[in-house]
ZAFI-982592 format. One record per residue (C-alpha): residue in one letter; residue number from 0; x, y, z. Coordinates in steps of 0.25 Angstrom, whole numbers, padded with zeros to 4 digits. Last residue first. Layout:
<rest a; nr NUM; X X; Y Y; Z Z> $
...
# end
This chain:
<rest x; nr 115; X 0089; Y -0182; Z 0057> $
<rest x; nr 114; X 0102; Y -0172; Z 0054> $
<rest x; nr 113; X 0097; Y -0160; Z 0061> $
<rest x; nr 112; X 0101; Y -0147; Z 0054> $
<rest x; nr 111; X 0109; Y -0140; Z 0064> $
<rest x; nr 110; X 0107; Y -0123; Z 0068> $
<rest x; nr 109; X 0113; Y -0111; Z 0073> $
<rest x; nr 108; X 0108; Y -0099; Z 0080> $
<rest x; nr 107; X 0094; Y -0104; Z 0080> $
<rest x; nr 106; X 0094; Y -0105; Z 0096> $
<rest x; nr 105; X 0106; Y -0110; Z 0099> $
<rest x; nr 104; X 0104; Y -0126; Z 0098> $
<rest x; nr 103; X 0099; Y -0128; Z 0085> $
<rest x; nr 102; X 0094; Y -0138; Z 0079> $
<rest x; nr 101; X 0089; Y -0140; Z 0064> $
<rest x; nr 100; X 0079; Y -0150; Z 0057> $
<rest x; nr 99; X 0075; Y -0151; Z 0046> $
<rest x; nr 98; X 0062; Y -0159; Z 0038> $
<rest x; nr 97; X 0053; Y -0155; Z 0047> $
<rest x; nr 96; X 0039; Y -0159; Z 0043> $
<rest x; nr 95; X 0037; Y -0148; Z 0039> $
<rest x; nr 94; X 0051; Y -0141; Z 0034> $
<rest x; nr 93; X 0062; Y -0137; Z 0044> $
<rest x; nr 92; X 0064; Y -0140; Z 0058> $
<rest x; nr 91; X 0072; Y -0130; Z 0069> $
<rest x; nr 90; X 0075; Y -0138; Z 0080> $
<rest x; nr 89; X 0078; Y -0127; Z 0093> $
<rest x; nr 88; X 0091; Y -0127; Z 0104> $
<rest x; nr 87; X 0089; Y -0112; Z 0111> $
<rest x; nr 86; X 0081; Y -0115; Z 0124> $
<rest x; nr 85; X 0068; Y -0115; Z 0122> $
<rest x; nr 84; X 0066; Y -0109; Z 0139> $
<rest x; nr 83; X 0072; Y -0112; Z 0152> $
<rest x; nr 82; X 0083; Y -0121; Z 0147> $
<rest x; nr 81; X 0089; Y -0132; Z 0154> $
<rest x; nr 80; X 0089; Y -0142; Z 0145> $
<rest x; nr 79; X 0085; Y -0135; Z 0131> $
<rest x; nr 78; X 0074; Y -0140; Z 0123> $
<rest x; nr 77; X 0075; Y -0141; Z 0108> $
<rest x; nr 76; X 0065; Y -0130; Z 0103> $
<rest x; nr 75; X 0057; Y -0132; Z 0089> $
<rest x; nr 74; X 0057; Y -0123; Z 0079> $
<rest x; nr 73; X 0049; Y -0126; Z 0064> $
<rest x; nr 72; X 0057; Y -0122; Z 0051> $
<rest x; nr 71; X 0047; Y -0121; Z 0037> $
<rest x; nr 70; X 0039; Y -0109; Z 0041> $
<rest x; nr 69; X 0046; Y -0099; Z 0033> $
<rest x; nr 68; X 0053; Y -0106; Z 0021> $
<rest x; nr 67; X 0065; Y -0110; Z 0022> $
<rest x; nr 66; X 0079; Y -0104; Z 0023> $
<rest x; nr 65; X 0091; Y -0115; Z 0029> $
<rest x; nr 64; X 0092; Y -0112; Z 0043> $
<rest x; nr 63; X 0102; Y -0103; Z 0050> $
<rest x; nr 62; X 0092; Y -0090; Z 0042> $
<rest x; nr 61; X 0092; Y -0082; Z 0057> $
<rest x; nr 60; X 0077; Y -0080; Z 0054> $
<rest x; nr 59; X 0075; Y -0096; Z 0053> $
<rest x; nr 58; X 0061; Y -0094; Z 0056> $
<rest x; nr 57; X 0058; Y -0107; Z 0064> $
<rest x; nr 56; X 0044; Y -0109; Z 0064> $
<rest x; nr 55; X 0036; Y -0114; Z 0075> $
<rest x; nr 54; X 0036; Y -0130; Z 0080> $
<rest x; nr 53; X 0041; Y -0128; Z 0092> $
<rest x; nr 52; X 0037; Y -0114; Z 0102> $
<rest x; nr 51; X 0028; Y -0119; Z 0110> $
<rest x; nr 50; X 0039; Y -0129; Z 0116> $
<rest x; nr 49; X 0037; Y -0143; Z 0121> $
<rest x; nr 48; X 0033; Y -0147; Z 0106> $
<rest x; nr 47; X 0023; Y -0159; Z 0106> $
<rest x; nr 46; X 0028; Y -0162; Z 0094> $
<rest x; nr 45; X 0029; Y -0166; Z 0079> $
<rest x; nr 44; X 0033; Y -0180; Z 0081> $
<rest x; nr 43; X 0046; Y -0177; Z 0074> $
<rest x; nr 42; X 0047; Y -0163; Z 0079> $
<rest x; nr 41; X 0046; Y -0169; Z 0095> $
<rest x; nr 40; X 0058; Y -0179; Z 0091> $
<rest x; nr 39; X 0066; Y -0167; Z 0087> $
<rest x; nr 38; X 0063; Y -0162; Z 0100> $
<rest x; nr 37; X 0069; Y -0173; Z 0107> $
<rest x; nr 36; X 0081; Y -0173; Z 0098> $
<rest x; nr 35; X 0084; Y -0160; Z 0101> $
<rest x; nr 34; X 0082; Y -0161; Z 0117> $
<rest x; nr 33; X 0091; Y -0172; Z 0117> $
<rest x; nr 32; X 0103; Y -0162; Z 0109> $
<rest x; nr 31; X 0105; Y -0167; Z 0094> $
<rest x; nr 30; X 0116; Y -0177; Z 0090> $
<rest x; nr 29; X 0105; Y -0187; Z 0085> $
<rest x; nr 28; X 0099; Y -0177; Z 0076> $
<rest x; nr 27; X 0112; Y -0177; Z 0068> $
<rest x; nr 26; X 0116; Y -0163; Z 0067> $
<rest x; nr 25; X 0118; Y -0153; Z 0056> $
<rest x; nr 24; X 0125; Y -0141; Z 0052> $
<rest x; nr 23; X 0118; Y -0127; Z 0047> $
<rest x; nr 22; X 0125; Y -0117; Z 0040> $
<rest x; nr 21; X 0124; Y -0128; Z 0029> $
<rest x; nr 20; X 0110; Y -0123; Z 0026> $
<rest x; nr 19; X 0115; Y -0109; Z 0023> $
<rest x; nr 18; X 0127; Y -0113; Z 0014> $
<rest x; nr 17; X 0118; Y -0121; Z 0005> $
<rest x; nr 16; X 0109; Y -0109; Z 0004> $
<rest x; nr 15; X 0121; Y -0098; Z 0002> $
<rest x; nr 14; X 0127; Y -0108; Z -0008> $
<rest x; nr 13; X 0114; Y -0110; Z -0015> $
<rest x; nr 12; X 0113; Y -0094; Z -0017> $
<rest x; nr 11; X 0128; Y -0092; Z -0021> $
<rest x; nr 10; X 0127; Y -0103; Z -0030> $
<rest x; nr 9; X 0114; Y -0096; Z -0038> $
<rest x; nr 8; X 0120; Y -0082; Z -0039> $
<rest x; nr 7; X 0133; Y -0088; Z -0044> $
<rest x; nr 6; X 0123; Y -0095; Z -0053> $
<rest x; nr 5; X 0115; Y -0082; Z -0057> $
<rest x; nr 4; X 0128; Y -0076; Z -0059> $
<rest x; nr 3; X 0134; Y -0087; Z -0068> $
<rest x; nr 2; X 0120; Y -0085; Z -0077> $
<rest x; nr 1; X 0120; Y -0072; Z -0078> $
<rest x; nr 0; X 0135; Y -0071; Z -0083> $
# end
């Protein structure tokens, strides 16, 4: 009886994990916005950054992401035409060097894993 419980117990966890990462869809880098695909380019040479702001750590508060450790996701801002400040689009990168790549366009709300 311990033993089925601890593997219901054990399905339910994975379940929960797999179903979190799944929250979040993906998308060909190539069928992101200009700006995007431009700041993207800015990670891969590792800068200069327009923004004081890129580069710090994305804290995931909202739990959209799949759970790392603290430090592991960096922000970076996709600029918005027309826009008088950041804006609300953002690549979230995971790992260092980035391994993942996430966009979102509403300002953490919802996110896209970047198909590279």
């Amino acid at each position: 009886m311990r033993r089925l419980l601890c593997a219901l117990i054990g399905v339910a966890l994975f379940g929960t994990a797999l179903a979190r990462d799944n929250r979040v869809g993906a998308i060909p880098a190539a069928a992101l916005p200009e700006e995007a695909r431009a700041t993207l380019k800015l990670i891969d040479a590792g800068g200069p950054f327009p923004y004081r702001r890129d580069g710090i750590v994305f804290q995931n508060r909202e739990r959209r992401l799949p759970e790392q450790a603290k430090g592991y996701y960096r922000e970076y801002t996709v600029q918005t035409p027309g826009s008088a400040d950041r804006g609300a689009r953002r690549i979230v990168t995971g790992d260092r060097p980035p391994a993942v790549f996430y966009y979102t366009a509403d300002h953490y709300k919802s996110f896209r894993r970047i198909q590279r």
